[in-house]
Every structure is written in structure tokens, then in C-alpha cells.
C-alpha positions, 0 to 999 in steps of 0.5 A, a space after each residue: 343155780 337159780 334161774 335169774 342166773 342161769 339167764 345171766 350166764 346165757 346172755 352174758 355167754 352168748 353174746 360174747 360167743 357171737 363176738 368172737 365169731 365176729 372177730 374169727 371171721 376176718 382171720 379165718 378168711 383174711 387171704 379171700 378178703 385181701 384179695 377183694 380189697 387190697 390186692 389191686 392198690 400199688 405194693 406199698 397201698 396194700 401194705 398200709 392197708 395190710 398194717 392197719 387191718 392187722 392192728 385193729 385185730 391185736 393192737 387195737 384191743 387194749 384201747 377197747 379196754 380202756 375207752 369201754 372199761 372207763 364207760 362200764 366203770 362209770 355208766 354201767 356194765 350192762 348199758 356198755 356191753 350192749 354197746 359192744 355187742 351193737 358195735 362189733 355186730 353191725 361192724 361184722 354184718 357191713 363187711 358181708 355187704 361191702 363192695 369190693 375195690 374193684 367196685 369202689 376203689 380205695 374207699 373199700 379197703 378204707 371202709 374195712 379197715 374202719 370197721 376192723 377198727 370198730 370190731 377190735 375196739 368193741 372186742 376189747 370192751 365186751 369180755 371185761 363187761 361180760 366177765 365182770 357182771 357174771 362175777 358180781 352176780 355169782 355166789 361167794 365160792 362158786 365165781 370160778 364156775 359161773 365165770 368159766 361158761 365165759 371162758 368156753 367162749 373164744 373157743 366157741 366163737 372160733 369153733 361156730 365160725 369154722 363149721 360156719 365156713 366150712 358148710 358153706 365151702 361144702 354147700 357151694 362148691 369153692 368156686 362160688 365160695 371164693 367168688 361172692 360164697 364168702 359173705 354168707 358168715 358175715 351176713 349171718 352175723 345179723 341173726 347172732 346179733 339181733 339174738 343176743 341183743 334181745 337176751 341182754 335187754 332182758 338182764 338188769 345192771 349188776 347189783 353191786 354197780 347199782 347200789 354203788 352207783 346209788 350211793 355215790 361211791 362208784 370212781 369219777 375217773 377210773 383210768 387215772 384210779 386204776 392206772 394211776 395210783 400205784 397201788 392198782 397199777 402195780 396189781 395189774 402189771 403183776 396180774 399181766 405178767 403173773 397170770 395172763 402172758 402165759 395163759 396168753 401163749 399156752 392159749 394162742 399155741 394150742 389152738 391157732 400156733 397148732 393150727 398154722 403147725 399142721 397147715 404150714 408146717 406139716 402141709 396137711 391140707 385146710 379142710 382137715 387140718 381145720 376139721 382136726 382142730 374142730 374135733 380137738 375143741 370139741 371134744 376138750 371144751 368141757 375143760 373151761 368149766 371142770 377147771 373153772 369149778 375146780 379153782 374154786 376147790 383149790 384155787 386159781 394159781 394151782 390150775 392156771 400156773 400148773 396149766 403154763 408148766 404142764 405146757 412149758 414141759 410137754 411142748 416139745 414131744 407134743 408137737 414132734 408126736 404130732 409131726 410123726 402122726 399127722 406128716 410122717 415121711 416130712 418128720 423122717 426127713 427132718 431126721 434123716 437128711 442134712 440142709 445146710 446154709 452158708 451165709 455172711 452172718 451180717 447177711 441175715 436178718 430177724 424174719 419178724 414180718 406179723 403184716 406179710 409185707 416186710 420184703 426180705 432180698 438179702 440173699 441169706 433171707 432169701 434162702 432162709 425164708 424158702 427153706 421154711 416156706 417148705 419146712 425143711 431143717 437146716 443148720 447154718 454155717 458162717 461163710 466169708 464176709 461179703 459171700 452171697 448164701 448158698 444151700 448144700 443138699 447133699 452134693 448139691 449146691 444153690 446160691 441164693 441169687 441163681 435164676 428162678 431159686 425158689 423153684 430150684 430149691 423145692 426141686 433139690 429139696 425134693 429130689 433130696 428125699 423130702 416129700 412134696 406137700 401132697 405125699 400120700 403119708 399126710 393124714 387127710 380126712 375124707 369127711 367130718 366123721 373120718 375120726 376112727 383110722 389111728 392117725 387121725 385119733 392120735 392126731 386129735 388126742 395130741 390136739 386135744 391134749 393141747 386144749 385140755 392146756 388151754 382150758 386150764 390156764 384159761 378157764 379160771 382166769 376171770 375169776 381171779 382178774 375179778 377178784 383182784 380188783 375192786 368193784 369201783 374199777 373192777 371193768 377198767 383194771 381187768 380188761 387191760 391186762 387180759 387185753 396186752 396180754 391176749 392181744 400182744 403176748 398171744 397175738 405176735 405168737 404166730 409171727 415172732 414163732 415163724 421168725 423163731 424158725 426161720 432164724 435156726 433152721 428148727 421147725 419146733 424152734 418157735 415154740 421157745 416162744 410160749 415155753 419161756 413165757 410160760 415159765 416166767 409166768 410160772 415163775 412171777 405168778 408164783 412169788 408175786 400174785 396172790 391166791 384170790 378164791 376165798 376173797 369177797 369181792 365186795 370188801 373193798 365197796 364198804 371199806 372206806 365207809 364211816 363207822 356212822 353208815 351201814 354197811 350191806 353186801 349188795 343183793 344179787 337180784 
């Protein structure tokens, strides 16, 4: 690797962890910032303001793609990811100073949700930019590897902003964390910036752009050429559905859905479950680049669909091993004691609440939704037509609209033999190095096992996007699919999972969600996209060429 490379791949690379530093922030301490911004509007107030914080993060990130992959198509990659870096920087660094509504009302929760706004769409500009101008400079046979230090972003942007977080809670004590401590990983967003704006300054436009760019024979209107001829459209709906939904879901589940599993689900506390998972991205991280070399040895598919159906299969026994480890009095009960729900069928509904603001009051969502609020297993039986649900315990019986039931049914629940959430079998961590009693190992190699899935389906998946499309839309046609696929497919996991649970009564019934997804990728991907390691991505940039003109591949420097 020369050394005009190695520079690309850092700038390219730590830029784009800064970026998703800036965008792990929001989730990592949404409850804070609800709580500043939101709570003291009127129900409704705070739920549109809710909705509109939780687009800009998901939702929003496809436009991004569109309105900055038409301007890295048409402008340049280097001049667009500049922009987006700027953008989603200054965005970040305004929230560590935004007054809160107690300070300025409304217009703080109005101003936030702007720069959530800002931040989504700059996300959704800046990985299409940084894949695709790394893939342009890295030799034919080596895309695989040079796009891969690209992949082991997202997890080191999460990774940054938890040991951000968490040394900042440590160093200031909860109390002045919660009261004003909160700012500081925002505010410290401003260094990351101004580094890597000055590292990216240094890098010049992407060869095989200038020399298209050049001649006059880059697209005058990407979105119509990438979208609307079908020829390109049909490659991108079969790049989403054959290769990145299941990434999307095998990713989304091994670091967040594990994440909320051991948190919500297994009620191990936040400074060791975020400390699990911290160990875990560490320790599996290098992945992103073995398997990125590696899909240049054998090729995309094999790695990226192995790395679905290794998922899909293991999903299960991963998730009920983890269960015995890291919470194994709440795994005994869910094998030992029997909860039943009786409830009208028409009575219940599909607990789909991704914003925390739907209001569920039928009585069988009441006791539903409190039954998984505590993890408890449950069946259900169909009652009468017009019956109000009712929760059998062992002898005991609650309906769901008796007085003060949620409170009645952690009580009966316990009694029953389930654990209080502070049980002394839960495995907790006493500081950063506690890493060495069998629980907590076995809990981080089952976390790890779970990266080492993520860094297969993710680490090649640049490079054969790249290699799908040609350089004139190359920005444009990549970054959409990445983008409905990590933004939609992964995003809703959380919320469509817990719904998922909350239906059957099942703690492990959410992951159904990534393991049909994941096959049907397996399945598309298989029949449906081709292999792209061994294609010259510059083909297509001569294709069209008359006999009459030279044709030249585009030099990397």
C-alpha cells in the first residue's frame, strides 16, 4: 500500500467514524435528551416531536443518499463528502449547546429536530462518498480490503461514543452527568471535525471522476440514469434485496438488537451491558478487514450470504446461550413456570410502537405489554367475545383492568418465582477489566460470535456495491440501497422485534425478524446478483467510446 493510499484510507475512514459518532450520540442518550427537550410539551407535542427525531435518524437517510449522491455524481466525491462531514459536525456540536425548553420553550425541541434532520441526511450522503472514492483509488483485486477500513467504521463510531459516554458518566458522577455532564460528547464533536476536515483537505478528486469529468462523459442527471432506466433500477432493487437487507438485519442484531436483549430483556444493568458490547466490538472488529481481504480471494457472495445463513441457523442457541449466562435465574423461569393470557382475540393488537408514543389501552395490550416490559413468557388462550384479559399465574389471576395492575403483576409475577431485575445471578461487571470470571467471558464470546457475523456480511459489502455500478452513477446507485436497507430493513429491528415479543408471549420470537430476512437474502442473492470481484470497474467509463477515441484506464494518482 503506497503511501498516497494509505492517506486516502485514513481520511476517507476517519471521517466517517467521526460521522457516526456524531449520529450514535442521539441514541445512545435519547432518554437524557427527551427529557430536556420534549417532556414538558402536552402528550401530543411530544409525540410529533418524538416522530420527527426518530425519522431524521432512519427515515431521512435514503434522501441523504439521493440529494448528495446526485451531487457526488454530478460535482465530485471529494467536494460532497466535505460538505457532509461540515454538515453533520456542526449539526452534532449545536445540540452540546442548544438551550433546553425549559430555557426557550418550543423552539428548542424545533431546533433539534432540524438538526436531527441535518445529521440523517449528511449520514446519508457521507458513506456512498467515502465508499466510493476509496473503491476508485484501490488496485483491481485489492477493492475488497481498501474498502473494508470503511466498513469497521459504524462499529467505531458506536464503539468511540460509548467509551465517550461512559468516561464521562464515570468522571462526573451520574448526577452532574444527567444535569448539564451530557453535552460534553456532543461538544467534543468540534475536535473530531476540524481533524478530519483538515485530513480530507489534503485529498484530491477521485481519478476516474476527474478524468470523466474531464472528457465530459460524467451524467447530467444521475437520479433519472440510476433510477429511471431500468437497466440500473433493476440492479439496485436486487443489490437491496440480494445483498444488503440481510447484512442490514445480521448487523442491526449483532450490535443494537443484542444491546436492547441484554438491557431489556435480560435486565443486566447499562454499565455492563454497554461494557459487554464494548469488549465484544473490540475484540471482533479486525473481522471487517480479514473479510474484506478474504472476498477478494473468493468473492463477495460467499462471505456476505455465508455470513446471513451462519446467522439465520445460530440465532437461536446464541441468544437462549446468552440468556443461561448472563441472567440465569430470569432463563430458569422462562423454562420452569407457566403465564398464561386469556383475552378476546379481537382484543389485542400488533404492539408496532418504533417512536414510544403509540398509546396501547385494550386490556389484552395492557397485560401483553406488561408481561414483556418484565420478560416474562406467556402463552395465550382465546377467551369470550367482549371478556376483559386476564393473566393466570400459577393459582393467581389478574384482569387486566384491576387497580394499579402493573404493579399487581410484577408483584405476582415475582412471587411466582421470576427474579427481581436486581437478582444477585445477573452477571455485572465491577469495572472495564472484570473480563476473566466464566460468565462474563462466555457472555463476551457469544457477543463476539455475533460481531464476527456482523463483520462478514458487512466488511465486503462496499466493494460489491461499487462494483455493481458504473462510475458515472456509481454515488448515486450505491448509496440508496445501503441506505433503505441499513436505514429501514435495520432500523425497525428493534421495534418490529419487540412487537414480535409482545404478540407470542416468546422473548426469543423477535428474532424471526433477521432470520427470515436473512434467508430471503440468502435466497435472492444466490439466483439473482452476480459475483463482481474480478470486474473492472472502469469498463463501462470506455464502453460507449467511438472506435476513433483512446481509451485509457484512469491513473490513481
Amino acid at each position: 500500500m503506497t503511501r498516497e493510499e494509505r492517506k486516502v484510507i485514513l481520511a476517507s475512514s476517519l471521517g466517517t467514524v467521526f460521522e457516526w459518532y456524531d449520529f450514535y450520540l442521539y441514541g445512545s442518550l435519547a432518554a437524557i435528551i427527551g427529557a430536556k427537550f420534549f417532556s414538558q410539551f402536552p402528550e401530543g407535542t411530544r409525540n410529533i416531536f418524538a416522530l420527527l427525531a426518530f425519522a431524521a435518524g432512519f427515515l431521512v437517510r435514503p434522501f441523504g443518499a439521493l440529494v448528495f449522491g446526485r451531487l457526488g455524481d454530478l460535482v465530485g466525491r471529494k467536494y460532497t463528502f466535505l460538505v457532509t462531514i461540515l454538515i453533520m459536525g456542526a449539526s452534532t456540536f449545536v445540540v452540546g449547546i442548544l438551550p433546553t425548553s425549559d430555557q426557550i420553550g418550543i423552539s428548542a425541541a424545533i431546533i433539534l429536530i432540524i438538526l436531527r434532520c441535518l445529521q440523517g441526511l449528511a449520514l446519508g450522503g457521507e458513506y456512498g462518498g467515502a465508499a466510493t472514492y476509496v473503491a476508485e483509488h484501490a488496485p483491481h483485486g485489492r477493492r475488497g480490503f481498501y474498502t473494508s477500513f470503511i466498513q469497521i467504521t459504524a462499529t467505531g463510531g458506536l464503539f468511540l461514543s460509548l467509551l465517550v459516554i461512559l468516561f464521562a458518566r464515570s468522571a462526573l458522577g451520574e448526577a452532574a452527568f444527567l444535569d448539564w455532564g451530557w453535552r460534553i460528547p456532543f461538544l467534543v464533536s468540534i475536535l473530531l471535525l476540524g481533524i478530519s476536515v483538515w485530513i480530507r483537505m489534503q485529498l484530491q478528486e477521485s481519478p476516474a471522476f476527474k478524468k470523466m469529468k474531464e472528457e465530459g462523459t460524467h451524467s447530467k442527471a444521475p437520479l433519472t440514469e440510476a433510477f429511471g432506466q431500468w437497466k440500473n433500477a433493476k440492479v439496485a432493487i436486487l443489490a437491496l434485496l440480494g445483498l444488503v437487507a440481510g447484512q442490514a438485519v445480521v448487523w442491526y442484531t449483532g450490535q443494537f438488537y443484542a444491546l436492547f436483549f441484554i438491557n431489556s430483556i435480560l435486565k443486566v444493568d447499562g454499565y455492563t451491558s454497554n461494557l459487554l458490547i464494548a469488549w465484544a466490538l473490540l475484540i471482533g472488529s479486525g473481522g471487517f478487514v480479514l473479510f474484506g481481504w478474504l472476498s477478494d480471494k473468493i468473492g463477495r457472495k460467499p462471505i456476505i450470504l455465508g455470513g446471513c445463513l451462519l446467522a439465520a441457523v445460530t440465532y437461536f442457541p446464541l441468544f437462549k446461550l446468552l440468556s443461561a449466562e448472563a441472567n440465569p435465574s430470569l432463563h430458569a423461569a422462562h423454562r420452569d413456570i407457566a403465564v398464561v393470557v386469556q383475552a378476546d382475540p379481537a382484543d389485542c393488537s400488533f404492539q408496532f410502537n418504533p417512536v414510544g408514543t403509540a398509546r396501547f389501552t385494550n386490556s389484552c395490550d395492557i397485560a401483553k405489554s406488561g408481561l414483556a416490559r418484565l420478560s416474562v413468557n406467556y402463552s395465550v388462550e382465546n377467551a369470550p367475545p367482549g371478556s376483559v384479559a386476564t393473566v393466570r399465574i400459577g393459582q393467581t389471576s389478574l384482569a387486566a383492568n384491576t387497580p394499579d395492575f402493573t404493579q399487581a403483576l410484577g408483584a405476582a409475577v415475582t412471587a411466582a418465582g421470576y427474579p427481581a431485575a436486581s437478582n444477585p445471578s445477573v452477571v455485572k461487571m465491577a469495572h472495564p477489566f472484570d473480563i476473566f470470571r466464566e460468565q462474563v467471558a462466555v457472555s463476551i464470546l457469544v457477543l463476539t460470535l455475533l460481531v464476527i457475523y456482523v463483520t462478514m456480511v458487512y466488511g465486503p459489502i462496499a466493494a460489491a456495491l461499487v462494483e455493481l455500478f458504473p462510475t458515472r452513477i456509481r454515488y448515486t446507485s450505491m448509496s440508496l440501497p445501503y441506505h433503505i436497507g441499513n436505514g429501514w430493513f435495520g432500523g425497525l429491528l428493534p421495534a418490529t422485534s419487540f412487537a414480535m415479543i409482545a404478540q407470542t408471549g416468546d422473548v426469543y420470537y423477535g428474532l424471526w425478524y433477521p432470520v427470515v430476512i436473512a434467508l430471503a437474502t440468502v435466497v435472492i442473492g444466490a439466483f439473482f446478483v452476480p459475483e463482481t470481484k474480478d470486474r473492472d470497474i472502469f469498463a463501462e467509463d470506455t464502453a460507449d467510446r467511438s472506435p476513433a477515441e483512446p481509451v485509457a484506464r484512469p491513473s490513481r494518482y
